[in-house]
N, C-alpha and C positions, 0 to 999 in steps of 0.2 A: 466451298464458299467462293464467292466470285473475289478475283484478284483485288491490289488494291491498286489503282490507278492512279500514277504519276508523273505532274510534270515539272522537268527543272529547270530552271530560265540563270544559265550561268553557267551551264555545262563543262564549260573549257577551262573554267575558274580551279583552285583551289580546292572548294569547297563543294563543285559540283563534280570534281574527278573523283572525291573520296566517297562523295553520294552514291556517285555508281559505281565503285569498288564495295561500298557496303550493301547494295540494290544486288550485285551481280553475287556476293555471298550469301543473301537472305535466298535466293533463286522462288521458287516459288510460293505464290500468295501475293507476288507484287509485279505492276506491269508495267513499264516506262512508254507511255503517250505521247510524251511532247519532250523535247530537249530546246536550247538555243543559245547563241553566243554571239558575241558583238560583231567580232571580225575574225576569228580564229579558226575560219571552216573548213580547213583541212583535218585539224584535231577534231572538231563536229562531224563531219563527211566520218570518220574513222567509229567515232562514238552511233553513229547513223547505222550503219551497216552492222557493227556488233548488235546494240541493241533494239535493233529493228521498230523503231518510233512512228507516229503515225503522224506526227507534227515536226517538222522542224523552222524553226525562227532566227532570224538573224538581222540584229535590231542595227545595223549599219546596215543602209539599202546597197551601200555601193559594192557592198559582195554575196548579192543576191547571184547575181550571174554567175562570179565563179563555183558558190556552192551547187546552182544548177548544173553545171557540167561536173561535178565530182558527186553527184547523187541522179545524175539520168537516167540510172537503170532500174532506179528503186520508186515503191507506189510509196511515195513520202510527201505529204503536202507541205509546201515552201509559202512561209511566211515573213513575209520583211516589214523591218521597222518599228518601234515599240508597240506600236497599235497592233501588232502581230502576239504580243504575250498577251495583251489585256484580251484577246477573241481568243488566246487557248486557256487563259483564267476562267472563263465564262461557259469553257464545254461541259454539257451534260456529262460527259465520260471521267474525268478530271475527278478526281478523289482528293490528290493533295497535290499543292500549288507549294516546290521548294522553291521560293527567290535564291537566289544566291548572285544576283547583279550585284556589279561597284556601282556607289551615290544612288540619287535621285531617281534613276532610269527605270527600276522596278518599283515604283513606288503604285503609277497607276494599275498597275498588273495586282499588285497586293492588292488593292482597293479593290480591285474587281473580281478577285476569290473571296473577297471576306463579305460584297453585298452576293456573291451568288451561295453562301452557304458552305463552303469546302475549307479543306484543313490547311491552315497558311501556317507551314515549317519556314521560319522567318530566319534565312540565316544575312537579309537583307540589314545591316543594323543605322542604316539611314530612314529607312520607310518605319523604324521604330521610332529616330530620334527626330527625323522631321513630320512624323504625323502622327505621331502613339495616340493621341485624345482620339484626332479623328478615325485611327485604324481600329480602335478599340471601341469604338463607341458603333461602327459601322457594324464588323462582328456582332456584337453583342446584339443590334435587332434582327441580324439575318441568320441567327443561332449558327459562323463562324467558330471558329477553333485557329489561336493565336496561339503555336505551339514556337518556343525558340531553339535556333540551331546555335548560338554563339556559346561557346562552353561554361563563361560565367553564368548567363541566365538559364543555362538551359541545369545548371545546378542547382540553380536556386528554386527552380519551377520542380525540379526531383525534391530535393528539400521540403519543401511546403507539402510533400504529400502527406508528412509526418502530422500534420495540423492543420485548422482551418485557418484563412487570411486573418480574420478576430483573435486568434490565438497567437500571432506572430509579433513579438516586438521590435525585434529591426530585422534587416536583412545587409550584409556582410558582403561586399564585392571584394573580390581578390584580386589585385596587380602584380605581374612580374617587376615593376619598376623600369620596364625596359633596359635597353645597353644604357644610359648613364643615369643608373640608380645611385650611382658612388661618388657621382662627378659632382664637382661645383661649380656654382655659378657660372665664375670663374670661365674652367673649361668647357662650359657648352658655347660659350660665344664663339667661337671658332670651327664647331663640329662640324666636319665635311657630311656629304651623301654618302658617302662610300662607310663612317664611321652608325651613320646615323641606322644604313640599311643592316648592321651587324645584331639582328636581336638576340638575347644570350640564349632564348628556352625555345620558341616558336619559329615554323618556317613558314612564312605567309607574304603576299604579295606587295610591291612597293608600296603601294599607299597605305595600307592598315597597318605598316610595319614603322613608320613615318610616325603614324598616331598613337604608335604605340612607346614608340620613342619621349614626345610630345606629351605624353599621357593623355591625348586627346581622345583615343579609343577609350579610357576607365570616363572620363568626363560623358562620352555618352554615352556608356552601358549605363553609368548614373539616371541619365534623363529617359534612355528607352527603359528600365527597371522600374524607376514612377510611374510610367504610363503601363508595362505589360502587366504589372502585377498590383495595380489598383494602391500603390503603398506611396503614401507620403515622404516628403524629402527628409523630411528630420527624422526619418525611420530608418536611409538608407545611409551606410558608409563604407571607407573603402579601407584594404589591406594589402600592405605588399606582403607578397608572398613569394621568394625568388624563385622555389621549384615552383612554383605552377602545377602543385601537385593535388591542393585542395583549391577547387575550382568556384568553391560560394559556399555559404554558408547562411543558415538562418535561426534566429535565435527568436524562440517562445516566450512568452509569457511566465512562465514556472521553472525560466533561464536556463531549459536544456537546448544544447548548439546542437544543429545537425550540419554536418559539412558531408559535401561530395567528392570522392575525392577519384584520381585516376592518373593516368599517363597523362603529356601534353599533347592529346591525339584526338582529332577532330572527329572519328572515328565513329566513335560512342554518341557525342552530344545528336549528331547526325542521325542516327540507328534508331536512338531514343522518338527522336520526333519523328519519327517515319511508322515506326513498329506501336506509339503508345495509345493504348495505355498498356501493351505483355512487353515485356523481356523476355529477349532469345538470345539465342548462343549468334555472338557476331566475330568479326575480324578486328577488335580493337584487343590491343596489346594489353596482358593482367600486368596489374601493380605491384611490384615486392615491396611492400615496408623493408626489410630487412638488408634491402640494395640500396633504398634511402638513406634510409640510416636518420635523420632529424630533419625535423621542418622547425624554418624557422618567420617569423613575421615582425613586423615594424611599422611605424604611421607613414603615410606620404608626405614629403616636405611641400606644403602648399605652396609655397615662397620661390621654391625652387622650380615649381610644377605649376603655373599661375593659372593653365589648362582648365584643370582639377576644381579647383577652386570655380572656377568662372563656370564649369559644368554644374555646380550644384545650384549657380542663380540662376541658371538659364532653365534650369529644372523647373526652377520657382515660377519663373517667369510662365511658361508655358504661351501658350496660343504659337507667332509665329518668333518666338525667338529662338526657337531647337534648330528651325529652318535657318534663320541667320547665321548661327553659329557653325549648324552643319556647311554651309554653301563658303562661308568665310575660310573654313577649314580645307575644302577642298582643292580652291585656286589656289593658297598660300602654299601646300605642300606641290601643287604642280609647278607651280616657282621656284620652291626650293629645290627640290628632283631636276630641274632644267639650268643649275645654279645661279637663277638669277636674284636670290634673296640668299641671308642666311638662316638657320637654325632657329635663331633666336627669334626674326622676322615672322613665324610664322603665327606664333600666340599672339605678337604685338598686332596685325593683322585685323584676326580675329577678337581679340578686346575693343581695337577701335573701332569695328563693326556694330558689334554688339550693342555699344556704348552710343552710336547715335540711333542705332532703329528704334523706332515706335513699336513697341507691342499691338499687334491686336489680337484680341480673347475669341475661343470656341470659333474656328475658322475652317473655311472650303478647301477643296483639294486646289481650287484654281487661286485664293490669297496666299498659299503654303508656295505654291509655284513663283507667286510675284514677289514675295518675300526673297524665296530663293533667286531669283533675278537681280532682283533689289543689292543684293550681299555682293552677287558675284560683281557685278556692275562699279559697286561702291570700292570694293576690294581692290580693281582694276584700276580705277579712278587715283585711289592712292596710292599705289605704285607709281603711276605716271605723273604724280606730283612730285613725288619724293625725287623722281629720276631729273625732272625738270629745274 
């Protein structure tokens, strides 16, 4: 059988290092096409030459040049700038399209696997929560495959296999509660970056680590979960769970729970969307229950977590408020990472955002963008009031 062919836009990332540590253990039956990374092209140059790519991209133009002299020797075609993933989303060659960019960046490149027909392993969870209607509605006329990489969904999409969407009564998202699960009020006003970046279960990069803090990552697994799996908001709810060991959950009709459960290792969710619909023998670490020892779960303090809350109207909302919130979220936490806000600042932010855009319904990739303009713009705007 002919390989399967992939490309991953995020290489240098997190998510795309363990891609190809799972890619480089499956060996064959899969081929790596296309790699690319913002700015990190010495770690790309390194991943270039292992896995002998036929594309590489690098969506900051300004280190085209350097990557060209650390890949000279190699027949590798060099592509710069975002417009560089949306042309290797679009290649005939191209089987599965794993995003793994931070924000908005991979969003058009998503768009452009899911109208060319190829399998979009979405470990992207902005291109979910700022365009799910449209990325889902795109797919679905160009017979697309919207498979996810983030561990929660990608549990909950294991989950559902047990039953059809008609059969399911809600579905279950699990939270670590981040590092101040325990804290009050109180003590979060004060949280430095240094406390904020300490997550108790996950090792993952500043910004997702931020949102996870914030609970602003469960806020939009909320909103990208109403759009990936077709399910209403009053269907979806959320759980701490402080191992992170049952990763979703969905509950039937005839009220049996299917949970998924594993290590906190990104390993598996990755493997899964890559390899499905078989399971194979991969590199993700087995679970002992018996090392566990108990799991245990509790509700989210909405009060405490106003995130959370604000994620399931913005669910509601739909059209360009995902985009609002996602875009408000992202300068706030660069604010606070650079200490010029605090902790606290960063929901507040975001609420006031939220709270003056205009909705507008069933929208273009280009109003999602102006929205997200709109955010960041307004975002900026009140800082330099408050400062003034």
């Amino acid at each position: 059988m002919k390989p399967k062919q992939i490309a991953i836009f995020g290489s240098t990332g997190s998510i795309g290092k363990n891609a190809l540590r799972v890619l480089d253990a499956l060996g064959a039956g899969y081929e790596i096409v296309a790699l690319s990374a913002h700015s990190s092209v010495e770690l790309l140059a390194e991943q270039a030459r292992k896995f002998k790519p036929r594309f590489v991209a690098v969506t900051n133009a300004d280190y085209v040049e350097p990557l060209r002299k650390l890949l000279g020797d190699l027949d590798v075609e060099i592509l710069a700038g975002p417009d560089g993933l949306t042309e290797i989303a679009q290649l005939d060659e191209v089987d599965i399209v794993l995003t793994a960019v931070v924000g908005v960046a991979g969003l058009s490149a998503a768009l452009a696997a899911a109208k060319n027909g190829k399998i979009l392993a979405a470990a992207n969870k902005e291109s979910l929560v700022v365009a799910g209607e449209l990325l889902r509605r795109t797919a679905k006329e160009n017979g697309a495959a919207v498979l996810p990489v983030d561990s929660e969904h990608s549990a909950i999409f294991q989950a559902m296999q047990a039953g059809s969407r008609q059969e399911v009564s809600k579905i279950i998202l699990t939270a670590s509660g981040g590092p101040f699960r325990k804290a009050t009020a109180e003590d979060i006003q004060n949280v430095t970056v240094q406390q904020a970046l300490c997550h108790p279960v996950w090792d993952m990069g500043p910004k997702v680590t931020i949102d996870s803090a914030t609970m602003v990552n469960k806020a939009c697994e909320v909103i990208a979960a109403h759009w990936l799996f077709d399910m209403p908001v009053e269907k979806i709810e959320v759980l701490v769970h402080p191992e992170s060991i049952i990763h979703s959950l969905v509950e039937f009709v005839d009220g049996s729970v299917i949970a998924q459960l594993g290590l906190p290792d990104m390993c598996l969710p990755i493997q899964y969307a890559l390899t499905y619909p078989e399971r194979v023998a991969g590199i993700a670490e087995r679970l002992r229950l018996d090392e566990i020892g108990k799991l245990t779960f509790e509700k989210p303090d909405l009060e405490k977590f106003r995130a959370l809350a604000l994620g399931f109207e913005v669910a509601r909302m739909g059209g360009t408020g995902p985009a609002v919130f996602n875009a408000a979220n992202e300068v706030a936490v660069q604010e606070f990472l650079a200490g010029r806000i605090k902790f606290v600042n960063i929901v507040e932010l975001i609420e006031n955002c939220v709270g003056k855009h205009n909705v507008k319904r069933r929208v273009s990739l280009e109003e999602l963008l102006e929205a997200d303009a709109w955010a960041r713009r307004e975002v900026s705007e009140c800082l330099k009031a408050k400062k003034s």
